[in-house]
KEKOL-309116 format. One line per field, with one value per atom (N, C-alpha, C, O, CB): atom name; x, y, z negated; residue number from 1. Coordinates in steps of 0.05 Angstrom, whole numbers, plus 5000, padded with zeros to 4 digits. Glycine has a CB too. Layout:
BEGIN
torvex	[CA,...]
x	[X,...]
y	[Y,...]
z	[Z,...]
vexza	[NUM,...]
END
This chain:
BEGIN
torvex	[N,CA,C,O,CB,N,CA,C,O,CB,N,CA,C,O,CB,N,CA,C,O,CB,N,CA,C,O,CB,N,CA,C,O,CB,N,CA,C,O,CB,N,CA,C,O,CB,N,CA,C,O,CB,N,CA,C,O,CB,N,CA,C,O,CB,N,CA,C,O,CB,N,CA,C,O,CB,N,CA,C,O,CB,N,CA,C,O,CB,N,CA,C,O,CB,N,CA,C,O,CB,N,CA,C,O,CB,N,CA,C,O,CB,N,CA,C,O,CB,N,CA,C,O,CB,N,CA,C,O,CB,N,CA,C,O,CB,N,CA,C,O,CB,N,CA,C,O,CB,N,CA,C,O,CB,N,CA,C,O,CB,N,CA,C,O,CB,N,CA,C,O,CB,N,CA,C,O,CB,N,CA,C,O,CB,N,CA,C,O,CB,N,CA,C,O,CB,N,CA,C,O,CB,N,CA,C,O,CB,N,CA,C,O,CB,N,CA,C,O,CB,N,CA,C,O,CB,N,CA,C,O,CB,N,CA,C,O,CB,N,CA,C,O,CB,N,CA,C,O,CB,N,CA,C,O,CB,N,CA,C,O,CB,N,CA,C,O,CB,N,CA,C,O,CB,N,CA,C,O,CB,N,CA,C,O,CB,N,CA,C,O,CB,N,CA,C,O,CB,N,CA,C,O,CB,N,CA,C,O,CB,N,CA,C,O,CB,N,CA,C,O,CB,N,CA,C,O,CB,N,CA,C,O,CB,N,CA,C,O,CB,N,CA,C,O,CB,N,CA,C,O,CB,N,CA,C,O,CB,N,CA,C,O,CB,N,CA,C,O,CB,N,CA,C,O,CB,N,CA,C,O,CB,N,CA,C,O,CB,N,CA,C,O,CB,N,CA,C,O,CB,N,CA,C,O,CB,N,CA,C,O,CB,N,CA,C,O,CB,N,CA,C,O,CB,N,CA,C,O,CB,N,CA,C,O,CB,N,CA,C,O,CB,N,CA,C,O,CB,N,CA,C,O,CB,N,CA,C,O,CB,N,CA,C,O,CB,N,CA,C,O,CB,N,CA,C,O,CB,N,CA,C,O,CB,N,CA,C,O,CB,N,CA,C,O,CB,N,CA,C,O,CB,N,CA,C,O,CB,N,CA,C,O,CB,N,CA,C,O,CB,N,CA,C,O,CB,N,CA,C,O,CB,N,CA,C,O,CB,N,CA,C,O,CB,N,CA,C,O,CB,N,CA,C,O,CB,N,CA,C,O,CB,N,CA,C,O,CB,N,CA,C,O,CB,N,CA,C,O,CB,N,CA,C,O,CB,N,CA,C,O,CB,N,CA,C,O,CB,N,CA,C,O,CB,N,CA,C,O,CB,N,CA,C,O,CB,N,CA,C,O,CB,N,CA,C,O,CB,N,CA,C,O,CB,N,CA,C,O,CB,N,CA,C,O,CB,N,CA,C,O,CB,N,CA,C,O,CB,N,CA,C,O,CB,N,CA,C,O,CB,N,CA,C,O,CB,N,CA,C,O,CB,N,CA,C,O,CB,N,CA,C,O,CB,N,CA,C,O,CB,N,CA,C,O,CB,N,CA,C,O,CB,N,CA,C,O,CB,N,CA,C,O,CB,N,CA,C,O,CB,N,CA,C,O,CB,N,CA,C,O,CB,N,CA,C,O,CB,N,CA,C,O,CB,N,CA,C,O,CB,N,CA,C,O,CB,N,CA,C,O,CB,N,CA,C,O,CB,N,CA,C,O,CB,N,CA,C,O,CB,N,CA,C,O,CB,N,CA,C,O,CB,N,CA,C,O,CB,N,CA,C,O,CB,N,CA,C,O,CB,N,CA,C,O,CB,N,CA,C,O,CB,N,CA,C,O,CB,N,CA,C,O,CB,N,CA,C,O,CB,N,CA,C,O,CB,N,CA,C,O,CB,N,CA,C,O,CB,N,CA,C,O,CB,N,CA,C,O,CB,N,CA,C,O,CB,N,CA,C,O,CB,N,CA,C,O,CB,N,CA,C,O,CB,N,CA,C,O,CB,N,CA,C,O,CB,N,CA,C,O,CB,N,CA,C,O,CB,N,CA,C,O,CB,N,CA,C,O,CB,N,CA,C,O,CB,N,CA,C,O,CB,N,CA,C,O,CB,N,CA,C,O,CB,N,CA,C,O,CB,N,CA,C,O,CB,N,CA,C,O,CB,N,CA,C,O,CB,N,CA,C,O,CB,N,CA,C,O,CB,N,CA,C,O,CB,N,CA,C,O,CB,N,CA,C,O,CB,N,CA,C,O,CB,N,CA,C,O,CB,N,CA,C,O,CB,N,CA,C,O,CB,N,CA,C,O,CB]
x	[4874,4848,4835,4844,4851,4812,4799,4767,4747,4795,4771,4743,4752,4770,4721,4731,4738,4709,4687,4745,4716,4694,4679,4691,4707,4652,4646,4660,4660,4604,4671,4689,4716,4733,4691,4723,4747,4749,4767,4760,4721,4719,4712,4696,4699,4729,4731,4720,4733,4765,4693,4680,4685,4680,4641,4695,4701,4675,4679,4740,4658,4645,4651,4649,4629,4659,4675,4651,4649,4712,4627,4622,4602,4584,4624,4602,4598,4568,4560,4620,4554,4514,4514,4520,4484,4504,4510,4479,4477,4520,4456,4433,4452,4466,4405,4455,4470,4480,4472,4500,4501,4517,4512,4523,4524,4488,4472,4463,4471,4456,4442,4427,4441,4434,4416,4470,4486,4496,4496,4521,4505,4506,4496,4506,4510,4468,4451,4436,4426,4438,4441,4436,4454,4447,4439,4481,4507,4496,4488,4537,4497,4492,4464,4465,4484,4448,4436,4432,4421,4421,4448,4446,4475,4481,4435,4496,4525,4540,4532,4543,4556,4576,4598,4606,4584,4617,4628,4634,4620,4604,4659,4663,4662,4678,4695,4640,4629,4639,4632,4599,4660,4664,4655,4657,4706,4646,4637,4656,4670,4609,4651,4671,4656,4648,4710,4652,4639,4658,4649,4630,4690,4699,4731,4739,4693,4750,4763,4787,4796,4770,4793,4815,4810,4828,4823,4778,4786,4783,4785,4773,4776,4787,4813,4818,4783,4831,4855,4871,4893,4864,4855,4878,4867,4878,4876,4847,4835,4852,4861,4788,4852,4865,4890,4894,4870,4911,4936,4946,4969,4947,4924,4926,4915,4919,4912,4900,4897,4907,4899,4864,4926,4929,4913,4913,4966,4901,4884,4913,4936,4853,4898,4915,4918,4901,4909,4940,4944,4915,4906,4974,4904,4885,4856,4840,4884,4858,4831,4832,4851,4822,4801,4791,4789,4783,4766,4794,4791,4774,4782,4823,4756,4738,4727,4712,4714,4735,4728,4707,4716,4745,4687,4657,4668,4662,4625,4676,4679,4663,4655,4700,4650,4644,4662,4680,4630,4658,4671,4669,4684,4675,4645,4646,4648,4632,4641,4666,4665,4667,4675,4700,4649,4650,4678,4698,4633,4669,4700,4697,4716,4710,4676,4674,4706,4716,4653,4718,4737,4761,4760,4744,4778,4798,4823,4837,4811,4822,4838,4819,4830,4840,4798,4782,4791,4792,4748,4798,4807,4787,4774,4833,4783,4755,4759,4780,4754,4742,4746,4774,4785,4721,4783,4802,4820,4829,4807,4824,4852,4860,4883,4855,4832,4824,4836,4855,4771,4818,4834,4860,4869,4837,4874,4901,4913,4926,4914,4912,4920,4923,4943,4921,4893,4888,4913,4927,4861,4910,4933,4959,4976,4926,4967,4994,5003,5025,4994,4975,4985,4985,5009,4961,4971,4966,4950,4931,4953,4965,4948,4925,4905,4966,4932,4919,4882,4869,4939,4871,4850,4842,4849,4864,4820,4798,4780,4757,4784,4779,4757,4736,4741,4770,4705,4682,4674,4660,4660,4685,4675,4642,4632,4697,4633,4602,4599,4604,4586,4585,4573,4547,4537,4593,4539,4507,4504,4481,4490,4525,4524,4550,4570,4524,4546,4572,4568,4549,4571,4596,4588,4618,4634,4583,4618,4630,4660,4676,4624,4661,4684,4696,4720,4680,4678,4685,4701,4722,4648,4676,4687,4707,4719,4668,4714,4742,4766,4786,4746,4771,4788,4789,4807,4790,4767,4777,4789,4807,4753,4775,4784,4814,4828,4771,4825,4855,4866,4889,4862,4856,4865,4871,4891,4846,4857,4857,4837,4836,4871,4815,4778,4776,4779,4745,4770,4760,4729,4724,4759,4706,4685,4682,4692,4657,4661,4651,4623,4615,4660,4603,4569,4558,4563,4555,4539,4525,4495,4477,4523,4497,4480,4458,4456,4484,4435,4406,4394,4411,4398,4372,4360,4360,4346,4338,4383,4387,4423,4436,4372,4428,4465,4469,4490,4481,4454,4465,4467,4482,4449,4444,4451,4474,4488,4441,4481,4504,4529,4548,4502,4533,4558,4558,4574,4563,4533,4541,4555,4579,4517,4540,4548,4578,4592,4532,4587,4612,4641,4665,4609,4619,4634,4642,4662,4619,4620,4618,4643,4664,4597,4638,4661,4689,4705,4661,4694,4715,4721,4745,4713,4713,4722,4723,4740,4706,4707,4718,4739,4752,4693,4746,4769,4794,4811,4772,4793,4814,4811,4833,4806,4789,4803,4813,4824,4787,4806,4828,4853,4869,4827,4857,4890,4898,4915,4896,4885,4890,4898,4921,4864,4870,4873,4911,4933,4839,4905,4932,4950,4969,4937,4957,4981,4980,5003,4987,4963,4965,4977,4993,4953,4962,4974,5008,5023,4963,5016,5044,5059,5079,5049,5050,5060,5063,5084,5042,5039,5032,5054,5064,5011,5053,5071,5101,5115,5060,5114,5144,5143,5166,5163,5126,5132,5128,5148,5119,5108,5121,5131,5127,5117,5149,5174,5201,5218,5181,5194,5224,5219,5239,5219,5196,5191,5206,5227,5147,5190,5196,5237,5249,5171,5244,5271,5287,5302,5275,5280,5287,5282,5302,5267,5261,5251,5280,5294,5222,5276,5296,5318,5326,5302,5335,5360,5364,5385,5375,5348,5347,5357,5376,5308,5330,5334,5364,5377,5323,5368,5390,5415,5432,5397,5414,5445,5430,5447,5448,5411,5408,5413,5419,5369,5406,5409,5449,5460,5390,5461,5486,5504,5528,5490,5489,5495,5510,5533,5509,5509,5522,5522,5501,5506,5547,5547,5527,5537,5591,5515,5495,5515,5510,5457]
y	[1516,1513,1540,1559,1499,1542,1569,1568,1580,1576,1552,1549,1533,1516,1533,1544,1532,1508,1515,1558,1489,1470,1470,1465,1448,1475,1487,1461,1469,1491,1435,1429,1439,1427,1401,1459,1464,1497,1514,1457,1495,1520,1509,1491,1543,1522,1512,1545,1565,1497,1540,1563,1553,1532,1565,1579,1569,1589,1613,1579,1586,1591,1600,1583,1575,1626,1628,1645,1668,1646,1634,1643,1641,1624,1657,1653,1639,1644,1645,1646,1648,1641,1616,1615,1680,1600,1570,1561,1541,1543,1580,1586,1601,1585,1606,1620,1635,1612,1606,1659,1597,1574,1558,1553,1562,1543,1530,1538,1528,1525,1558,1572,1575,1568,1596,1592,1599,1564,1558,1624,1539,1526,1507,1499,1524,1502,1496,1503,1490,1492,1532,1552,1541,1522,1581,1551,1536,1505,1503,1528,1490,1461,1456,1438,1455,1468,1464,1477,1466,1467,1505,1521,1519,1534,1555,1500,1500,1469,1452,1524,1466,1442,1457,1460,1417,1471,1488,1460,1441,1517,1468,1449,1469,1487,1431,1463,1478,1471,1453,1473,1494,1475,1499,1522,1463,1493,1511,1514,1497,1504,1543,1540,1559,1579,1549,1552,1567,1595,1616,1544,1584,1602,1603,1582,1608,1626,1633,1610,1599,1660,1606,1586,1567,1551,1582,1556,1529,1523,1501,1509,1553,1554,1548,1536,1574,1562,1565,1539,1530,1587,1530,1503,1470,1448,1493,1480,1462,1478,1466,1469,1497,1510,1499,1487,1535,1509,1498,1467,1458,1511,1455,1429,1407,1384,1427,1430,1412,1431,1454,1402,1423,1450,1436,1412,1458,1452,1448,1453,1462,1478,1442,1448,1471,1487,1437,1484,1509,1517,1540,1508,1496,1502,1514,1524,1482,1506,1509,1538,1550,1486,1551,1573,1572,1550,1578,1595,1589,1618,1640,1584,1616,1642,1636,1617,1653,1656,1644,1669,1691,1628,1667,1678,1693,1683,1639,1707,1715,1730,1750,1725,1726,1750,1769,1762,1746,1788,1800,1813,1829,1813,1802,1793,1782,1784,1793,1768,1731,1748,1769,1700,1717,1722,1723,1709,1700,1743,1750,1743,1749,1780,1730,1715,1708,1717,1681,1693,1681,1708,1720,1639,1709,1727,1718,1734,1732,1697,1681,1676,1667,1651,1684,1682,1707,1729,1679,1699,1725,1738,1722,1718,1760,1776,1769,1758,1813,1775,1775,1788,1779,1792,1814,1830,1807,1795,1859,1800,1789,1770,1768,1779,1747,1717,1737,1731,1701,1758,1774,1767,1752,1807,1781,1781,1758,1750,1798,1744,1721,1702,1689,1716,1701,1693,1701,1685,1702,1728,1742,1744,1748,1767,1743,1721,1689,1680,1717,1675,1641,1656,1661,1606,1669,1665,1689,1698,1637,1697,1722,1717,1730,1739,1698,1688,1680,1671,1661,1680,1668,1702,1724,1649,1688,1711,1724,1715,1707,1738,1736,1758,1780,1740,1747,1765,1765,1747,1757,1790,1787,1803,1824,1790,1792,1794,1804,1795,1757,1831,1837,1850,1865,1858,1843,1859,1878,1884,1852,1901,1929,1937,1947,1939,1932,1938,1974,1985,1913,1985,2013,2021,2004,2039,2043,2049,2040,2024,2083,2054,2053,2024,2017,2068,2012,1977,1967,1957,1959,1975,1960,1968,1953,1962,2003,2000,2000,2006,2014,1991,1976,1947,1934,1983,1936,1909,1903,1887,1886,1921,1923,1928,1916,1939,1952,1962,1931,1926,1995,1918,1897,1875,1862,1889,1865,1852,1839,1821,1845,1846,1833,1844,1865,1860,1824,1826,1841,1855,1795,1837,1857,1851,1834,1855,1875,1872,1870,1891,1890,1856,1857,1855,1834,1846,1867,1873,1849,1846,1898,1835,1807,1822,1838,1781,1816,1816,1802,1789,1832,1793,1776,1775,1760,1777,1801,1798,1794,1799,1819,1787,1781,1757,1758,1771,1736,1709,1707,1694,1685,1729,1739,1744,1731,1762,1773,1793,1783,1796,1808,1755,1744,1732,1741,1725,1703,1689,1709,1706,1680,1733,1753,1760,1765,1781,1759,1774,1741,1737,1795,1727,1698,1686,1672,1679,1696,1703,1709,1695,1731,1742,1759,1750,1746,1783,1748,1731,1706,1702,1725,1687,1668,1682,1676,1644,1700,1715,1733,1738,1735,1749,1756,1734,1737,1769,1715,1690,1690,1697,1659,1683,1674,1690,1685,1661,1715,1742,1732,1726,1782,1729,1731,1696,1691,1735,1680,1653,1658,1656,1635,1667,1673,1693,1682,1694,1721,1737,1717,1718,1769,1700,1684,1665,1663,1674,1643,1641,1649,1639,1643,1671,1691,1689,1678,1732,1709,1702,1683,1687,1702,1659,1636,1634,1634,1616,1632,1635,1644,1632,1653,1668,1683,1680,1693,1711,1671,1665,1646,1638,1664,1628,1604,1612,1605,1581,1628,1639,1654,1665,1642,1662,1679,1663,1665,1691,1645,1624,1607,1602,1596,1599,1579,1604,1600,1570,1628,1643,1655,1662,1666,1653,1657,1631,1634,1657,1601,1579,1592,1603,1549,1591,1595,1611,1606,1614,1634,1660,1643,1641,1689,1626,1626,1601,1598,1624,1589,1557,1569,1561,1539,1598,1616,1620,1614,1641,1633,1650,1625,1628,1672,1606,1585,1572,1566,1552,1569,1553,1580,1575,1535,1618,1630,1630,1628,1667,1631,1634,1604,1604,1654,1583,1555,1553,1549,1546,1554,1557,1523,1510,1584,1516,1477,1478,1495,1460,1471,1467,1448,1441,1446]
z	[4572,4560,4558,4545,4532,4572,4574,4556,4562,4611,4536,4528,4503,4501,4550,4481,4460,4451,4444,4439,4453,4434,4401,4380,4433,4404,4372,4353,4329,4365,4354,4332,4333,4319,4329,4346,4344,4333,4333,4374,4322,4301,4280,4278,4306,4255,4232,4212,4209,4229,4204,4188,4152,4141,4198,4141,4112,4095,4099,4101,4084,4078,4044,4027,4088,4037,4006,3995,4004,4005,3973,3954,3933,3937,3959,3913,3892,3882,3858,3874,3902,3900,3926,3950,3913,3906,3918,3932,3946,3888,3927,3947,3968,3980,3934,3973,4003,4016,4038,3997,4001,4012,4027,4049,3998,4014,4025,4047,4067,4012,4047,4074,4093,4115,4072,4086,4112,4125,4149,4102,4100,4114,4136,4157,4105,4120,4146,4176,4194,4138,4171,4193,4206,4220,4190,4204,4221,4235,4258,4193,4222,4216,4237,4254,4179,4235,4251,4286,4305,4236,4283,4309,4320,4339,4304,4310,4320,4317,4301,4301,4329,4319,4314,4337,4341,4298,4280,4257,4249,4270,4252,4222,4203,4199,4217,4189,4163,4133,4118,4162,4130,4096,4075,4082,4087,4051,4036,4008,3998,4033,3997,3965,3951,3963,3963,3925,3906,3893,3884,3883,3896,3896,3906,3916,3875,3905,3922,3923,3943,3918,3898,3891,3896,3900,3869,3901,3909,3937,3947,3894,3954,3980,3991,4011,3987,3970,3975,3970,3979,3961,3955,3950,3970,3973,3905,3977,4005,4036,4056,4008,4033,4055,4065,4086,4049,4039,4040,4036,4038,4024,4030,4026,4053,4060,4000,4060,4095,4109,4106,4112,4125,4153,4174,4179,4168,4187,4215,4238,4234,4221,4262,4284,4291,4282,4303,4310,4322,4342,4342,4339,4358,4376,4372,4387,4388,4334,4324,4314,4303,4299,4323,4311,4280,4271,4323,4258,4230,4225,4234,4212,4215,4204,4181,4180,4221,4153,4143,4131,4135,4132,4118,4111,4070,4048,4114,4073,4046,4034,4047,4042,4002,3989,3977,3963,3973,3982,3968,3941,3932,3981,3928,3902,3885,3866,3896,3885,3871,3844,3836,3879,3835,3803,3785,3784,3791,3774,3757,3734,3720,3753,3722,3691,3681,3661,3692,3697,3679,3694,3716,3683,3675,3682,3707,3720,3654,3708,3718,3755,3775,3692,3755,3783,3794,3783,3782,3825,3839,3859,3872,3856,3862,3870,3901,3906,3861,3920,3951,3965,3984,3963,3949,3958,3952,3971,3945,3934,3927,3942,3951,3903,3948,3961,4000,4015,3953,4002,4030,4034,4051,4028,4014,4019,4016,4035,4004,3997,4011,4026,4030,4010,4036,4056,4086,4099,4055,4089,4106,4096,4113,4111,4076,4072,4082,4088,4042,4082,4094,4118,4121,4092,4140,4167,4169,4156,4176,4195,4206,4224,4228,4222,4231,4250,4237,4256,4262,4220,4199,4202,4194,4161,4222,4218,4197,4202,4230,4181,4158,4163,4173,4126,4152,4155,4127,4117,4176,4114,4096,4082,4092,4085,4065,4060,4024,4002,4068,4037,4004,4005,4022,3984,3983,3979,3973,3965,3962,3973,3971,3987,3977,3941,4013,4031,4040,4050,4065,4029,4039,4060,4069,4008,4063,4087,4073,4083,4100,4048,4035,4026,4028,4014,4017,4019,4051,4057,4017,4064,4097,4111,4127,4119,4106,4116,4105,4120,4129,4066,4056,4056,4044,4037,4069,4066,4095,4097,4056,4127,4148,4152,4168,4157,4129,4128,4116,4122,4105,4104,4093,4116,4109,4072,4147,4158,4162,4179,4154,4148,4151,4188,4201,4120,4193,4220,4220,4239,4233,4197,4196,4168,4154,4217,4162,4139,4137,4147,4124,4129,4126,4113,4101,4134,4102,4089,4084,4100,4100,4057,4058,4055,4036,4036,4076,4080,4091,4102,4088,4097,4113,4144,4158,4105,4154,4176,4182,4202,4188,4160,4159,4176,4189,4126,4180,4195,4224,4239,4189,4230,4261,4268,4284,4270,4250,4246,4246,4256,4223,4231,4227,4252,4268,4203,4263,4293,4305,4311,4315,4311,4335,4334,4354,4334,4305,4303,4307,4314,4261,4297,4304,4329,4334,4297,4348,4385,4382,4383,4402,4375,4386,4384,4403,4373,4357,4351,4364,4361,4326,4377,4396,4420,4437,4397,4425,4461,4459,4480,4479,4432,4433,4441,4459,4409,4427,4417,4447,4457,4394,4469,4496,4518,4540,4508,4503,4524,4517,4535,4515,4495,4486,4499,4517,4440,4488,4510,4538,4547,4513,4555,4580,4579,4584,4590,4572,4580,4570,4586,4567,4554,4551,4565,4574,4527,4576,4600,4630,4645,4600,4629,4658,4659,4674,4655,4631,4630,4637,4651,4613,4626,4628,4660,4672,4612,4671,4696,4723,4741,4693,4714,4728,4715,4731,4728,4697,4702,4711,4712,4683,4721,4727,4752,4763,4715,4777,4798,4803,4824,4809,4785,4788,4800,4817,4757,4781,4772,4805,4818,4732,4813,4841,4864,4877,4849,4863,4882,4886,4906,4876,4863,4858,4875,4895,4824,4857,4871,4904,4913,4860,4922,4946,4968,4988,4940,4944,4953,4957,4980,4929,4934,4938,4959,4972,4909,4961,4983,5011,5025,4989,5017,5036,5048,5069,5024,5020,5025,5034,5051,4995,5022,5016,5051,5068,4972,5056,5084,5114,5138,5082,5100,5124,5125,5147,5123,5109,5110,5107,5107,5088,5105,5111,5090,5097,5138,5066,5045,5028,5023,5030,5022,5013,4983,4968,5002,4976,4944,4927,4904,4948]
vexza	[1,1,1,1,1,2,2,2,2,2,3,3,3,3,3,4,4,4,4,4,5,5,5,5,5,6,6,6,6,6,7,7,7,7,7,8,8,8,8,8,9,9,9,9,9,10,10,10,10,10,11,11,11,11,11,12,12,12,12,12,13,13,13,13,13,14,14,14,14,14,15,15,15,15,15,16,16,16,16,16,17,17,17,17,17,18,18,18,18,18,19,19,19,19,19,20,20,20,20,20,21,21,21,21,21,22,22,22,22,22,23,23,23,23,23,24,24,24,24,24,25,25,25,25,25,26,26,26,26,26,27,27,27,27,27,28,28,28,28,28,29,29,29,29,29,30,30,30,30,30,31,31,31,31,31,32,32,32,32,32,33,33,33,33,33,34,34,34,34,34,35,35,35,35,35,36,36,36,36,36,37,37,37,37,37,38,38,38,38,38,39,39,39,39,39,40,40,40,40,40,41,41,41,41,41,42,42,42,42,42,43,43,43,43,43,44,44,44,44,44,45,45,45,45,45,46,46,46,46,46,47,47,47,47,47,48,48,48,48,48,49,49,49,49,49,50,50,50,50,50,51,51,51,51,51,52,52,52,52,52,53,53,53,53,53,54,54,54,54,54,55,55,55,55,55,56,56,56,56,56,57,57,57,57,57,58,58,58,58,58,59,59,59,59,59,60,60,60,60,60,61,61,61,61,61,62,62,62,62,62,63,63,63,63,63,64,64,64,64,64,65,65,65,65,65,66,66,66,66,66,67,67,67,67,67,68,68,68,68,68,69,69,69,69,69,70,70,70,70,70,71,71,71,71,71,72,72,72,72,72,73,73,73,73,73,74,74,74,74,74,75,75,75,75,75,76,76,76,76,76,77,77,77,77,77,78,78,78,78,78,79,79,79,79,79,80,80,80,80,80,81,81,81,81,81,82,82,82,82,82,83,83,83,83,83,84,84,84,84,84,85,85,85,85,85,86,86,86,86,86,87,87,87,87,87,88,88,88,88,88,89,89,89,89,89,90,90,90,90,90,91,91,91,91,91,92,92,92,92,92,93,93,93,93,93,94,94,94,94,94,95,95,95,95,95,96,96,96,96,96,97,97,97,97,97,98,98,98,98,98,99,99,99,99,99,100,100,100,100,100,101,101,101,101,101,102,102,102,102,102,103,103,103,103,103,104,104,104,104,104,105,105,105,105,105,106,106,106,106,106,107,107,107,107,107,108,108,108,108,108,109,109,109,109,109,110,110,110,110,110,111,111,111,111,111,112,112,112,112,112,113,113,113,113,113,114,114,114,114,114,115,115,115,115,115,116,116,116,116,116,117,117,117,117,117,118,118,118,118,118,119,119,119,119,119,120,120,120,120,120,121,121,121,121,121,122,122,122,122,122,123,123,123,123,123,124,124,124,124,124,125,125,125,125,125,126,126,126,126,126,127,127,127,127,127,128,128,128,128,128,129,129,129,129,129,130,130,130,130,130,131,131,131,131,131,132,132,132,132,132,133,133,133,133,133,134,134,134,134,134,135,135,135,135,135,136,136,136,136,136,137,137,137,137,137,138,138,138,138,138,139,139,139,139,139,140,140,140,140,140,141,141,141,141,141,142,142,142,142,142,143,143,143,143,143,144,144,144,144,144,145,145,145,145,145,146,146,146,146,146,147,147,147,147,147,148,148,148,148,148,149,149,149,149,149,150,150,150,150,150,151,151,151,151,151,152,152,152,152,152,153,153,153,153,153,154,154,154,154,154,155,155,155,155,155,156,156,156,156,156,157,157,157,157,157,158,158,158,158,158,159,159,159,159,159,160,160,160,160,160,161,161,161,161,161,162,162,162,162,162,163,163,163,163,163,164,164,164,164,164,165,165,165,165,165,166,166,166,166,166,167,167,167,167,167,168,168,168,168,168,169,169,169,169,169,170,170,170,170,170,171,171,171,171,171,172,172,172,172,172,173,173,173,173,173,174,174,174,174,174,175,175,175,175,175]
END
């Protein structure tokens, strides 16, 4: 499979201004077929997460702020919702999103495993598709090269068979 189908991307949309939510969702919704799910906040990402697993074939990105509201003591901020996130699965791309993204934010949540970090403005929904692109054309280098692999032991292993048929028919050898 050298191509991914937009339902076989699964966008998690984590945070807690439920205008943003909205907007980013219908943008999606309208310019993608992407399975769009949304959460006001991190925990109840997490407990939809682990409570459905998606298939291995499906893309997962999920859209974080990295400010969730910390009112209650018990709500866990973007960093935390990060890391755990990269505890279930490495594989779970995250872009995460704040309204005062500085250098120092973006490359602790990057050291963290954030695939990018962006900065919410009225030109962030570009910024994320593009990075959402990227992120599925990375995913099909690594498809494609695991492929190839695959590829090639398998004419390794034919050309080996070939060799030894050779060899047991030049020396008339009984099978």
């Amino acid at each position: 499979m050298f191509g991914y189908k937009d339902s076989s991307i699964n966008i998690y949309i984590v945070d807690d201004d439920v205008l943003l939510l909205k907007i980013l969702e219908n943008k999606f919704k309208k310019s993608t077929g992407y399975n769009i799910y949304t959460f006001t906040s991190g925990e109840d990402f997490l407990h939809f997460y682990i409570s459905n697993p998606v298939k291995k074939s499906h893309i997962q990105i999920v859209l974080l702020d990295y400010n969730l509201s910390t009112m209650d003591s018990h709500t866990k901020d973007g960093i935390e919702i990060l890391k755990y996130i990269k505890e279930i699965s490495r594989k779970v791309e995250v872009i995460v999103l704040s309204g005062y993204a500085t250098e120092l934010i973006s490359d602790k949540m990057m050291r963290l495993g954030a695939a990018a970090c962006i900065k919410k403005n009225e030109n962030s929904h570009i910024r994320i598709q593009n990075t959402i692109k990227w992120i599925i054309s990375e995913q099909l280098i690594k498809d494609k090269k695991k492929q190839s692999k695959i590829t090639f032991v398998i004419f390794a292993v034919i050309l080996f068979a070939i060799v030894l048929t050779a060899i047991f028919n030049v020396f008339d050898i009984a099978i």
